[in-house]
C-alpha positions as CSV (number, residue, x, y, z in Angstrom):
1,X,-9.9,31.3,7.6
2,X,-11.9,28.4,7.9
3,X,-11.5,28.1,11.9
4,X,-13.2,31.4,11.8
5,X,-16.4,29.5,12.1
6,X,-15.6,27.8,15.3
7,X,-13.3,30.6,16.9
8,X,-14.8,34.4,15.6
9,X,-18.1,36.5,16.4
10,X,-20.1,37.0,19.6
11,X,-22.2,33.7,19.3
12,X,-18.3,31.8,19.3
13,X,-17.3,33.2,22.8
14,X,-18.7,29.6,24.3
15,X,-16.5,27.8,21.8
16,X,-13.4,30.3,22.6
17,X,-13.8,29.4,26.0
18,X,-13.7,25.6,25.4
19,X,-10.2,26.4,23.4
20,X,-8.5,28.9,26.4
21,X,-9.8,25.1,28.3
22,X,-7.0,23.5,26.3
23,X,-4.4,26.4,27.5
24,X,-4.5,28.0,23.8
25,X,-4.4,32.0,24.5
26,X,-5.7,34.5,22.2
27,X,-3.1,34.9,19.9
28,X,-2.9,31.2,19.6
29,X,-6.6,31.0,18.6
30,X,-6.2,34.2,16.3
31,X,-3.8,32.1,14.4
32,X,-4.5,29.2,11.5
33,X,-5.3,26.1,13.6
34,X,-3.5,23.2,11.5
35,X,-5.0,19.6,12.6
36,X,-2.6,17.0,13.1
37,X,-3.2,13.7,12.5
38,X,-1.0,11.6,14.2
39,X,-1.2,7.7,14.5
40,X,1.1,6.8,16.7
41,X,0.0,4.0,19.2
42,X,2.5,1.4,20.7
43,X,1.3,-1.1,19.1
44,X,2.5,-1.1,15.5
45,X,6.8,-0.5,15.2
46,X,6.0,1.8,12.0
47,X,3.9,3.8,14.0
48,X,6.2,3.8,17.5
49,X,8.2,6.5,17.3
50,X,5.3,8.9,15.6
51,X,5.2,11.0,18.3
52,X,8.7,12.4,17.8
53,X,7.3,13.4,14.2
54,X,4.4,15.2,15.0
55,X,6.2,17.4,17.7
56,X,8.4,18.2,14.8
57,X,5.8,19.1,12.6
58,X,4.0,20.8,15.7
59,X,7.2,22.9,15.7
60,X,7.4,23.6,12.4
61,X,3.9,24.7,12.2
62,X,4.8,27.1,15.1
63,X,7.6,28.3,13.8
64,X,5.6,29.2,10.2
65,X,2.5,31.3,12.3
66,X,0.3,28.7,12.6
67,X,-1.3,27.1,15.8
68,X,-0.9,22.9,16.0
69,X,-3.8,20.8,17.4
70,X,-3.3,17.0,17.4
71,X,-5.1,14.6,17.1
72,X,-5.3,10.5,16.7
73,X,-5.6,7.9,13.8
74,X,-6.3,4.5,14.3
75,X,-3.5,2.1,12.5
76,X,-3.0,-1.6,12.2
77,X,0.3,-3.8,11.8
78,X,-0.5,-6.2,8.9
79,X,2.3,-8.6,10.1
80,X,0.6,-8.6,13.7
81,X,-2.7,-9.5,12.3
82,X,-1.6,-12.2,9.6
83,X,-3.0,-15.0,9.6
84,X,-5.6,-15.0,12.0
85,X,-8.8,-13.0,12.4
86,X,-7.6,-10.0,12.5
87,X,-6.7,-9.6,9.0
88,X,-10.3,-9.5,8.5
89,X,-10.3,-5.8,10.1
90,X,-7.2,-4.4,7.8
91,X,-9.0,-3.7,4.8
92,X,-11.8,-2.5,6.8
93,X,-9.8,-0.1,8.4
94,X,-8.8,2.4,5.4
95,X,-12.6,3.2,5.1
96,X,-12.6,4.2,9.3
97,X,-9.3,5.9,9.2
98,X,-10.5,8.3,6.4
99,X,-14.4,8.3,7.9
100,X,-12.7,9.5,11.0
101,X,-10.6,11.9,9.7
102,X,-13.1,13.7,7.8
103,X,-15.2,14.0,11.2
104,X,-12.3,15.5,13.2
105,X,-11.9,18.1,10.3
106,X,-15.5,18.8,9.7
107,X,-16.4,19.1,13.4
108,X,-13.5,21.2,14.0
109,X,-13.0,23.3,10.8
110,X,-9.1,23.0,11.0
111,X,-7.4,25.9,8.3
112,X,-5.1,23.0,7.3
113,X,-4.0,19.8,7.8
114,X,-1.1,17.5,8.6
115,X,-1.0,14.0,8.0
116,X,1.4,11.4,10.0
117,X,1.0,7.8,9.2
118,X,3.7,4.9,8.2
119,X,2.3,1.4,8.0
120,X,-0.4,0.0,4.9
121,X,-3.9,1.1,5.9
122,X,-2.9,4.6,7.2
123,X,-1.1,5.6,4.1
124,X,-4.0,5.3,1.6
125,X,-6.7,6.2,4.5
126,X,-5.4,9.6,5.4
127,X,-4.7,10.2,1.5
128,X,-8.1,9.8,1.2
129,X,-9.7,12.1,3.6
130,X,-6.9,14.2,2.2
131,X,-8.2,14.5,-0.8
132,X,-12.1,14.4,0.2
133,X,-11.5,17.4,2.6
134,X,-9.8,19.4,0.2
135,X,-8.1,22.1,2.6
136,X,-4.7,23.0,2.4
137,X,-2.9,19.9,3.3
138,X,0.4,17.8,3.5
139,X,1.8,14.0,3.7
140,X,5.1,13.4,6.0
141,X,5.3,10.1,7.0
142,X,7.2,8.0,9.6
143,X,9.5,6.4,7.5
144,X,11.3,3.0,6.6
145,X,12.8,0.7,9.0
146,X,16.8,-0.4,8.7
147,X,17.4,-3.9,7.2
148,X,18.4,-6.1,9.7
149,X,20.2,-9.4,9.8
150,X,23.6,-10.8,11.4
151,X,27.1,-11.8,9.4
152,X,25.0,-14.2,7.2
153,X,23.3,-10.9,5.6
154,X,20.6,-9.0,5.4
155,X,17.2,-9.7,6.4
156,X,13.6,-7.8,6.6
157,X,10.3,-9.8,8.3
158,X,9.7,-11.4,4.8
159,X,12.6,-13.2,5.8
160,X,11.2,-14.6,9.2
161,X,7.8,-15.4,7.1
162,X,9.9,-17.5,4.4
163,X,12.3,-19.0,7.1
164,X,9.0,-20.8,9.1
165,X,8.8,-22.7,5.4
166,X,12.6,-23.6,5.6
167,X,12.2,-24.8,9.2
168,X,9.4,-27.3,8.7
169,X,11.7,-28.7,5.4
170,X,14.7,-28.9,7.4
171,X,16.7,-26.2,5.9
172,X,16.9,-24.3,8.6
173,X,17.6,-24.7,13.0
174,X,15.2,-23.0,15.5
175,X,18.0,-22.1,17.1
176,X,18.8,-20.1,13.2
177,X,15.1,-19.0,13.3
178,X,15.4,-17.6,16.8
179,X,18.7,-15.7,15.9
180,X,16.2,-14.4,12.7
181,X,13.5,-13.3,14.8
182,X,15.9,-11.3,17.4
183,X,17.4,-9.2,14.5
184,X,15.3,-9.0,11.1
185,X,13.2,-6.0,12.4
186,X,16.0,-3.8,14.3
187,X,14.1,-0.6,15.5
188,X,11.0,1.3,14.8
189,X,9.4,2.4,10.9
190,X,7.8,0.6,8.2
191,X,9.3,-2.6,6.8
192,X,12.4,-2.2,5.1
193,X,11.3,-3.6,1.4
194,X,9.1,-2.3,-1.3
195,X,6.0,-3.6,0.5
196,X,2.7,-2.0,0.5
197,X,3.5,1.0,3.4
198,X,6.2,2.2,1.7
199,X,4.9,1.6,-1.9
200,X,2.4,4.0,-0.6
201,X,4.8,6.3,1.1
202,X,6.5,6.4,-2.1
203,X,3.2,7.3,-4.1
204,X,2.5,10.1,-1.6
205,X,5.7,11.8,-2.6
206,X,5.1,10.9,-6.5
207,X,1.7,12.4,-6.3
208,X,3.2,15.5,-5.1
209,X,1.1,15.3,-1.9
210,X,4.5,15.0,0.3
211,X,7.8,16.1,0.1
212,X,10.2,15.0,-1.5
213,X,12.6,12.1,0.6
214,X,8.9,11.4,2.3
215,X,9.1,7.6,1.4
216,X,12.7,6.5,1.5
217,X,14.4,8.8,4.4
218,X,15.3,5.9,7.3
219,X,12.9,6.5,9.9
220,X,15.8,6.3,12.8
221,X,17.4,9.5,10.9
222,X,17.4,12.9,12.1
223,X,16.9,13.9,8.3
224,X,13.0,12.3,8.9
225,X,12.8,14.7,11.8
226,X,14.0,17.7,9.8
227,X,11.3,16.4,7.4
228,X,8.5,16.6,10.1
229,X,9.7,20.0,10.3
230,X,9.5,21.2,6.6
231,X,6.4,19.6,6.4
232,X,4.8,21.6,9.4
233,X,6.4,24.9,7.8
234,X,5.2,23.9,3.9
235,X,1.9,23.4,5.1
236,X,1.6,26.8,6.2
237,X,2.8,28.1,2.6
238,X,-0.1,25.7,1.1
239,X,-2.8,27.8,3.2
240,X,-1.0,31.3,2.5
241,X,-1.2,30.2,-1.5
242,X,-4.4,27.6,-1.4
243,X,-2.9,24.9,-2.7
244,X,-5.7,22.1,-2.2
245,X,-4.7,18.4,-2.7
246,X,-7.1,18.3,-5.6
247,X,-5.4,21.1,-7.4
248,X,-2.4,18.9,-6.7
249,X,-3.8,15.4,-7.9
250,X,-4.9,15.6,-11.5
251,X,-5.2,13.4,-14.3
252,X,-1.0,14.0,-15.1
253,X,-0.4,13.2,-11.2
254,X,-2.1,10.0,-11.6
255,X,-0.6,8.7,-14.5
256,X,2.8,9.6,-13.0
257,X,1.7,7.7,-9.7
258,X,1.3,4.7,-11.5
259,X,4.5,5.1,-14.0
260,X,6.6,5.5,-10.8
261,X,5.0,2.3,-8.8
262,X,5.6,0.1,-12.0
263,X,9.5,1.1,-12.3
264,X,9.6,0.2,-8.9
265,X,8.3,-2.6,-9.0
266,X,6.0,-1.9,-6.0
267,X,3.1,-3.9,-4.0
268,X,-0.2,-5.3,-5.9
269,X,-2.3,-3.5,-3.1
270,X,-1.6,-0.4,-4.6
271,X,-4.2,-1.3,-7.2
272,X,-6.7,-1.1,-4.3
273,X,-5.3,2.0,-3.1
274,X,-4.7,4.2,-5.5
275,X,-8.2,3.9,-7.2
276,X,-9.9,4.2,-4.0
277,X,-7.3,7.2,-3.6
278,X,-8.2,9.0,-6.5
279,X,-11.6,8.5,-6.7
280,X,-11.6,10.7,-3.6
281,X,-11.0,13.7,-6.0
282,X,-13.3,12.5,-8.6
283,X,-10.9,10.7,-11.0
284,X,-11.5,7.0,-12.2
285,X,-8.2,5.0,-12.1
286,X,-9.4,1.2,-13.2
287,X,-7.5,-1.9,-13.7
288,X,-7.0,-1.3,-17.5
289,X,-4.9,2.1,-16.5
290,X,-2.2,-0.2,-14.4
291,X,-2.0,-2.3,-17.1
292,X,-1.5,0.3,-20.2
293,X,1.1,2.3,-18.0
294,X,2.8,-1.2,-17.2
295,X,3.5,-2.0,-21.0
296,X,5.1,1.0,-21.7
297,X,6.8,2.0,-18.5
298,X,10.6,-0.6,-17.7
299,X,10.7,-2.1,-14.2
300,X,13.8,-0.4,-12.7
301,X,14.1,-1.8,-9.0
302,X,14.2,-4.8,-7.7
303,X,13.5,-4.1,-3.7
304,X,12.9,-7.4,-1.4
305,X,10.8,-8.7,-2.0
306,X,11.4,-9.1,-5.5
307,X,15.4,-8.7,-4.4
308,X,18.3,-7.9,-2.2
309,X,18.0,-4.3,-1.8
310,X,15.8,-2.6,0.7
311,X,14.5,1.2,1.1
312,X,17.6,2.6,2.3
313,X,19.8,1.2,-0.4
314,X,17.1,3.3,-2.8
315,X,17.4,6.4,-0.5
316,X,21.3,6.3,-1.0
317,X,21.1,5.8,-4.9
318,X,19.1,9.2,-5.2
319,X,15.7,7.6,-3.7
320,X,12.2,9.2,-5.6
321,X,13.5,12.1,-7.4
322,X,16.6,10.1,-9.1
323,X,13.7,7.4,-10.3
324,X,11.6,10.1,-11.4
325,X,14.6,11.4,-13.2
326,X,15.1,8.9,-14.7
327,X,11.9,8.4,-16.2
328,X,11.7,11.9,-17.4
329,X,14.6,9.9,-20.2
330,X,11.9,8.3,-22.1
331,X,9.7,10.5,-21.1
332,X,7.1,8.2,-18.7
333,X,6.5,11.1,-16.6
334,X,4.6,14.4,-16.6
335,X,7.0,17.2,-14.8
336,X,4.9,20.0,-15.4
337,X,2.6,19.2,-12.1
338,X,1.9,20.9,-9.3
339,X,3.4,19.9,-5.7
340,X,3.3,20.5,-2.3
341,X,6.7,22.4,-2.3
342,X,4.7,25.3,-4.4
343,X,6.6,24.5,-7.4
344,X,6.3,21.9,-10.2
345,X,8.1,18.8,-10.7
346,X,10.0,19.7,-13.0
347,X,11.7,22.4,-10.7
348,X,11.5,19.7,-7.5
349,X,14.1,17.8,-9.6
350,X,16.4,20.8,-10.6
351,X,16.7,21.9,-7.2
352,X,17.7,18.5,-6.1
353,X,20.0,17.5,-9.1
354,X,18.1,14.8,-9.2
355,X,20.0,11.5,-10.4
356,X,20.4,8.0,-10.1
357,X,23.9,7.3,-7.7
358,X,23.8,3.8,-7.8
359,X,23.2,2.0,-11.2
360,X,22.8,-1.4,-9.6
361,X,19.9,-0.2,-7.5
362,X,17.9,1.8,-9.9
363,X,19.1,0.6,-13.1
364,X,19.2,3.0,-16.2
365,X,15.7,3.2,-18.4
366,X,18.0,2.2,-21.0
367,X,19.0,-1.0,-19.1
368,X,16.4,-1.9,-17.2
369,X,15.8,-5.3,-14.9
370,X,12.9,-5.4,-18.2
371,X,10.7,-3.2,-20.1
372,X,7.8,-3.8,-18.6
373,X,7.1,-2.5,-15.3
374,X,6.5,-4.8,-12.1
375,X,3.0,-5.4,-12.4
376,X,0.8,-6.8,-14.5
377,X,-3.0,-7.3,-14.7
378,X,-4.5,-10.2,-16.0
379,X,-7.9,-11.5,-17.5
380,X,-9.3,-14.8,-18.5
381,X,-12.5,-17.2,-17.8
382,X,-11.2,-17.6,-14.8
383,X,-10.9,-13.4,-13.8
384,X,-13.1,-12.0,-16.6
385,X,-13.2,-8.7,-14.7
386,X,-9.3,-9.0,-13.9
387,X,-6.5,-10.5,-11.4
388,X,-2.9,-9.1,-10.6
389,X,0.4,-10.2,-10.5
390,X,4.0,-8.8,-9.2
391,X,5.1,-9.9,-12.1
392,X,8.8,-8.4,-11.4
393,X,8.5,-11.0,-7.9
394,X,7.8,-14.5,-10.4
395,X,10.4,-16.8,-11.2
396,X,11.2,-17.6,-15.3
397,X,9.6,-20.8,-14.7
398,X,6.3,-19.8,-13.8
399,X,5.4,-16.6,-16.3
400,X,4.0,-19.0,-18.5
401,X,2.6,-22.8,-17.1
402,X,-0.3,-24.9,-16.9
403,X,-0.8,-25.7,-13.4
404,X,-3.7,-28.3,-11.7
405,X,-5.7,-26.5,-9.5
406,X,-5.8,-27.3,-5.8
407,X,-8.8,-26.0,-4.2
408,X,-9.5,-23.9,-0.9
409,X,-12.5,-22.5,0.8
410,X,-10.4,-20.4,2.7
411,X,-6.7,-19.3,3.8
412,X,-6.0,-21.5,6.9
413,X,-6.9,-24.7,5.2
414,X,-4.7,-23.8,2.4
415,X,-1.7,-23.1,4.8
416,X,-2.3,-26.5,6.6
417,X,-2.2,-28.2,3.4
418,X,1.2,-26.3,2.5
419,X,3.0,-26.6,5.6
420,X,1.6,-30.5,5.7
421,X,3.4,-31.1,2.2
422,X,0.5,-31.8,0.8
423,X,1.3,-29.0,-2.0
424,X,3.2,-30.8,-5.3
425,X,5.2,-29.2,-8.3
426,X,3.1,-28.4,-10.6
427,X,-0.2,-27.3,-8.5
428,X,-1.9,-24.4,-8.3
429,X,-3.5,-23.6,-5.3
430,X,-7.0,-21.8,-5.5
431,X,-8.0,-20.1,-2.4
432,X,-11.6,-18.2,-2.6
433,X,-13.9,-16.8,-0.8
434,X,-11.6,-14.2,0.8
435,X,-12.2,-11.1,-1.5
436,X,-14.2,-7.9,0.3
437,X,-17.0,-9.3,0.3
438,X,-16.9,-13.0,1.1
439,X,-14.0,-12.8,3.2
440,X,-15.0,-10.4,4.7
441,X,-12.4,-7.7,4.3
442,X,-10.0,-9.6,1.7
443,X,-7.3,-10.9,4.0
444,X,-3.3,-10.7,2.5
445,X,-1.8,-14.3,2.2
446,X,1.4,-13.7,3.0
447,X,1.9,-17.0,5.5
448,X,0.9,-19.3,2.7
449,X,2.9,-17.1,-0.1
450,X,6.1,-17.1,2.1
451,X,5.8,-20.8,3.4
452,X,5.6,-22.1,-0.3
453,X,8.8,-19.8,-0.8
454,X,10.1,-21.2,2.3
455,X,9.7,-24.8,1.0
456,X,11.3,-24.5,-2.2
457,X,8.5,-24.2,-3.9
458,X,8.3,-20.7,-5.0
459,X,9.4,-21.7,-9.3
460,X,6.9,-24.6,-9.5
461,X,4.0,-23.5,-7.4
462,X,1.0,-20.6,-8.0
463,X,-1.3,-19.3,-5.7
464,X,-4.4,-17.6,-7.3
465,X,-7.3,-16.0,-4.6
466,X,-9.9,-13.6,-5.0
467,X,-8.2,-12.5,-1.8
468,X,-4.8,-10.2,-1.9
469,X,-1.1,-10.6,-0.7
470,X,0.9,-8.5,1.0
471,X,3.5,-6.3,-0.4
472,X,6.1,-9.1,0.6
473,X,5.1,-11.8,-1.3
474,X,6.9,-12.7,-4.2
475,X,6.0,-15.9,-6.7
476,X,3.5,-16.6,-9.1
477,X,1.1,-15.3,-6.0
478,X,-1.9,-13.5,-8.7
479,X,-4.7,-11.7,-6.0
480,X,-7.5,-9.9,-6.5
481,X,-9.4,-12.3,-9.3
482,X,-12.5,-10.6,-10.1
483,X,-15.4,-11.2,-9.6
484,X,-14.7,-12.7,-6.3
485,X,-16.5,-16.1,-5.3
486,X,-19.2,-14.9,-3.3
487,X,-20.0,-12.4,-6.3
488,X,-20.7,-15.5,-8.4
489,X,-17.4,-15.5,-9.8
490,X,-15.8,-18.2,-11.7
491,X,-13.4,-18.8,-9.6
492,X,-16.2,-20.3,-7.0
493,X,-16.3,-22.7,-10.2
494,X,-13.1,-24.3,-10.1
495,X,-12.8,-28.1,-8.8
496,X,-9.7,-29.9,-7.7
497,X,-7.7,-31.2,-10.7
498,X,-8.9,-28.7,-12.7
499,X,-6.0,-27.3,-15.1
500,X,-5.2,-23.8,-15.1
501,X,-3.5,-21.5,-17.6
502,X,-0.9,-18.6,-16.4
503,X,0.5,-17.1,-19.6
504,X,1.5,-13.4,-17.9
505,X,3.5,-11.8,-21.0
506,X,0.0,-12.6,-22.8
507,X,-2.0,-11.0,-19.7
508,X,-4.2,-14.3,-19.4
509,X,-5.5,-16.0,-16.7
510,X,-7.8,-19.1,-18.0
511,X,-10.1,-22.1,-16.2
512,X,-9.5,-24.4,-19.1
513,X,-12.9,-26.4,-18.7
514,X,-15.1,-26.0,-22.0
515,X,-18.3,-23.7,-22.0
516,X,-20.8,-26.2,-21.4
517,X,-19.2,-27.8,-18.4
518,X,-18.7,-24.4,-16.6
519,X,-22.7,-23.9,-17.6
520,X,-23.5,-26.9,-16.2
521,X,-21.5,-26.1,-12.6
522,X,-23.1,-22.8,-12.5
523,X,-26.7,-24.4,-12.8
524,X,-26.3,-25.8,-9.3
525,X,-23.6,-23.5,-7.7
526,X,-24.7,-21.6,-4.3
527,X,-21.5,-18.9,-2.9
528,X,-20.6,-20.2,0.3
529,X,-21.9,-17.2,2.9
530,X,-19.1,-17.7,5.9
531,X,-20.5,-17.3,9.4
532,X,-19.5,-13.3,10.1
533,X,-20.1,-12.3,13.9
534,X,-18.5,-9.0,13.8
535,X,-21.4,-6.1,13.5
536,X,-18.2,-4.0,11.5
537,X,-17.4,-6.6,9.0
538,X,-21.3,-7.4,8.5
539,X,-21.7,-3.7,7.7
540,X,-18.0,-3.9,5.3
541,X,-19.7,-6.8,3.3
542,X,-22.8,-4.8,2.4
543,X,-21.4,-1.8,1.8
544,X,-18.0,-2.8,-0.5
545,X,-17.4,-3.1,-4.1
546,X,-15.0,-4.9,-5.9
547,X,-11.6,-5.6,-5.9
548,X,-11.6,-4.3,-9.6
549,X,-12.7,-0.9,-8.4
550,X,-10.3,-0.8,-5.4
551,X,-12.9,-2.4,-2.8
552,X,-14.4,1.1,-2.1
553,X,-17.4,1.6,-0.4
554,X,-20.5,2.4,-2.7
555,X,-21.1,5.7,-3.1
């Protein structure tokens, strides 16, 4: 066992002493000692109620011969830190959550570990030091929150983003808004739509790195803490066998990773994430990849953002393993892999009866809400090295226009400038330098995506940034153009009333100035370098690459 070298031989009696200081007793420390990586904190409402999962899986670890030791993640609510300074630090913290991790685990050689997060960052961070330690290991995650909403129907936080639009137009009371705020998010567990944490819930269960009901099971179920249970035992069963993640994730798991976010029409930061996941384990997953796997593979769900279902209605249809199942029809994904139940896929699915339950929700591959899946990457003069699009989340209207460009050095004058109606049909707005490395730490835009939604203005308005958005947004909202401004990228070119081309069936994304004019701005153009006081996001600027490569550190 890999504790060995912190619990066995003569020289390790100071270090077995340490442990009997924690109350472990001998046959406790004889035992596999499983980390637990738990990041709960009272801070985030996906991350509330973690506690209650990891003394699940603390008991299921028990219960399978092993010996639990927990210990903490760090873990940010995106919705908290919108739109203010703090969204600087998201990002950021995917690279600390896994650095951290891997220090725990090195520093304490567990046998195996356990990984509990919920909310965007955590996911993807603890999937990477997953797949960098390599030890036996397993995903279970703290689940999705219930819709809320009152008699008028359904809402989700997307809808208390969109409604701040509809109050400053008139549409809607503050007294309505109020009402909104109380009752949109009803309880703890990640947003209820197919936004970014449970996009990447999701993809931890595709991958095969979680079990199976990991990224739709309501997280206010006693199922999610039968879950936390399974996963403690399972993990055990991965150390008895050595299963490693990386024996888990291959090329085949990849592929099926991104077939599965397409039909499901999930977030645009899971092109950060999953490259930066992957390349954990040595495999290259670039922009081209999304886009290849997109043409080929039908969007199948239409989950709010993009529409009126949410994570539960996808749980009840057959959740994962039904859309999986359905895939299998045209054959878009690879069963034969390995996952963290021991078996294959293709026995996962047998032993369910996998099956869609609810045609409405997932809709059959052979009628599909369209045939290509919900993103789409696009390239151009103005993103030479690529931009992407929800393109399952645009309106008719605006999958093909020529837009004037309205330009923004950053996202809070661009949200004055919407919410002051200063925004007109027909505009584009531009808002740069808030990729990685300008930003720093490539903020989401999900105020200014959900006020111009809010407004009206969600068929006759795009909003293009070298920044990114968060799994809410829905519009002609394209992130991620690369390079990003302070790179020297074109988009650092553009000048107001410049027109703009958005052809997204043609995958192009074009600054229609000629050659010689853009030559001419380059001559004298100088990257705006932002005042950054923060030591962290100093160090995050020098040491990130591109958006196009999943804003990774260097290597």
């Amino acid at each position: 066992m890999r504790s060995k070298k912190m619990t066995h031989g003569l020289e390790k009696a100071p270090h077995r002493s340490l442990l009997h200081a924690l109350g472990l007793t001998r046959e406790e420390i004889e035992r596999p000692l499983v980390g637990v990586v738990n990041a709960a904190n009272e801070v985030v409402p996906g991350h509330v109620h973690l506690h209650t999962i990891a003394e699940a899986v603390k008991a299921g670890v028990r219960a399978a011969g092993g010996t639990p030791m927990e210990f903490p993640a760090i873990a940010v609510c995106d919705g908290l830190a919108m739109n203010h300074e703090g969204m600087h630090f998201s990002l950021p913290s995917r690279e600390i959550i896994a650095d951290s991790i891997e220090i725990m685990a090195t520093a304490h050689p567990f046998d195996a570990l356990v990984f509990i997060p919920n909310c965007d960052k955590s996911v993807p961070g603890m999937l990477m030091a997953m797949l960098r330690m390599d030890i036996p290991s397993i995903m279970v995650s703290g689940g999705p929150m219930l819709a809320g909403g009152t008699l008028a129907g359904r809402t989700d936080l997307i809808s208390v983003f969109e409604a701040v639009g509809r109050v400053q137009r008139g549409d809607m009371t503050m007294a309505e808004l109020d009402e909104m705020t109380e009752t949109a998010c009803p309880g703890c567990g990640s947003c209820a739509g197919m936004f970014t944490a449970n996009t990447m819930n999701c993809m931890a269960e595709t991958m095969g790195l979680a079990l199976p009901g990991n990224g739709t099971i309501p997280a206010v179920t006693a199922a999610r803490v039968r879950l936390a249970k399974h996963a403690g035992m399972k993990v055990m069963e991965l150390l008895e066998k050595n299963i490693t993640p990386r024996a888990i994730v291959t090329p085949r798991a990849v592929a099926n990773a991104v077939a599965v976010d397409m039909a499901l029409g999930g977030s645009t930061n899971t092109v950060l994430h999953l490259p930066a996941v992957f390349g954990e384990a040595g495999l290259d997953l670039t922009l081209d990849i999304f886009d290849e796997v997109s043409r080929k593979t039908p969007n199948l769900c239409k989950l709010s953002p993009a529409g009126h279902h949410h994570i539960q209605d996808l749980h009840a249809a057959g959740g994962i393993p039904a859309v999986m199942a359905e895939l299998t029809k045209k054959g878009l994904v690879d069963t034969s892999v390995m996952t963290v139940t021991g078996k294959t896929l293709a026995e996962n699915l047998a032993e369910l009866n996998a099956r869609v339950l609810n045609q409405d929700v997932i809709h059959s591959v052979d009628a599909p809400y369209s045939a290509q899946g919900g993103i789409a990457i696009l390239k151009g003069s103005l993103a030479p090295q690529g931009a992407v699009v929800k393109q399952s989340a645009v309106a008719p209207e605006m999958m093909v226009r020529e837009a004037v460009a309205r330009v923004f050095d950053s996202e809070g004058e661009a949200h004055a400038a919407i919410m002051g109606g200063k925004i007109n049909k027909g505009d584009a707005i531009i808002i740069r330098y808030e990729g990685p490395r300008g930003g720093p730490g490539m903020r989401e835009m999900l105020s200014p995506t959900a006020a111009i939604a809010g407004m009206g203005l969600g068929a006759d308005v795009a909003l293009i940034t070298d920044g990114r958005f968060s799994g809410g947004t829905r519009g002609a909202a394209i992130g991620h153009v690369s390079p990003e401004a302070a790179d020297g990228g074109n988009i650092g070119l553009v000048r107001e009333g410049d027109h703009i081309l958005i052809d997204i069936p043609a995958r192009r994304l074009d600054l229609l100035v000629d050659e010689a004019e853009l030559a001419a701005r380059r001559e004298t153009f100088v990257p705006l370098e932002k005042p950054v006081t923060s030591p962290l996001l100093r160090r995050y600027a020098r040491q990130v690459t591109s958006a196009a490569t999943g804003a990774m550190y260097r290597k």
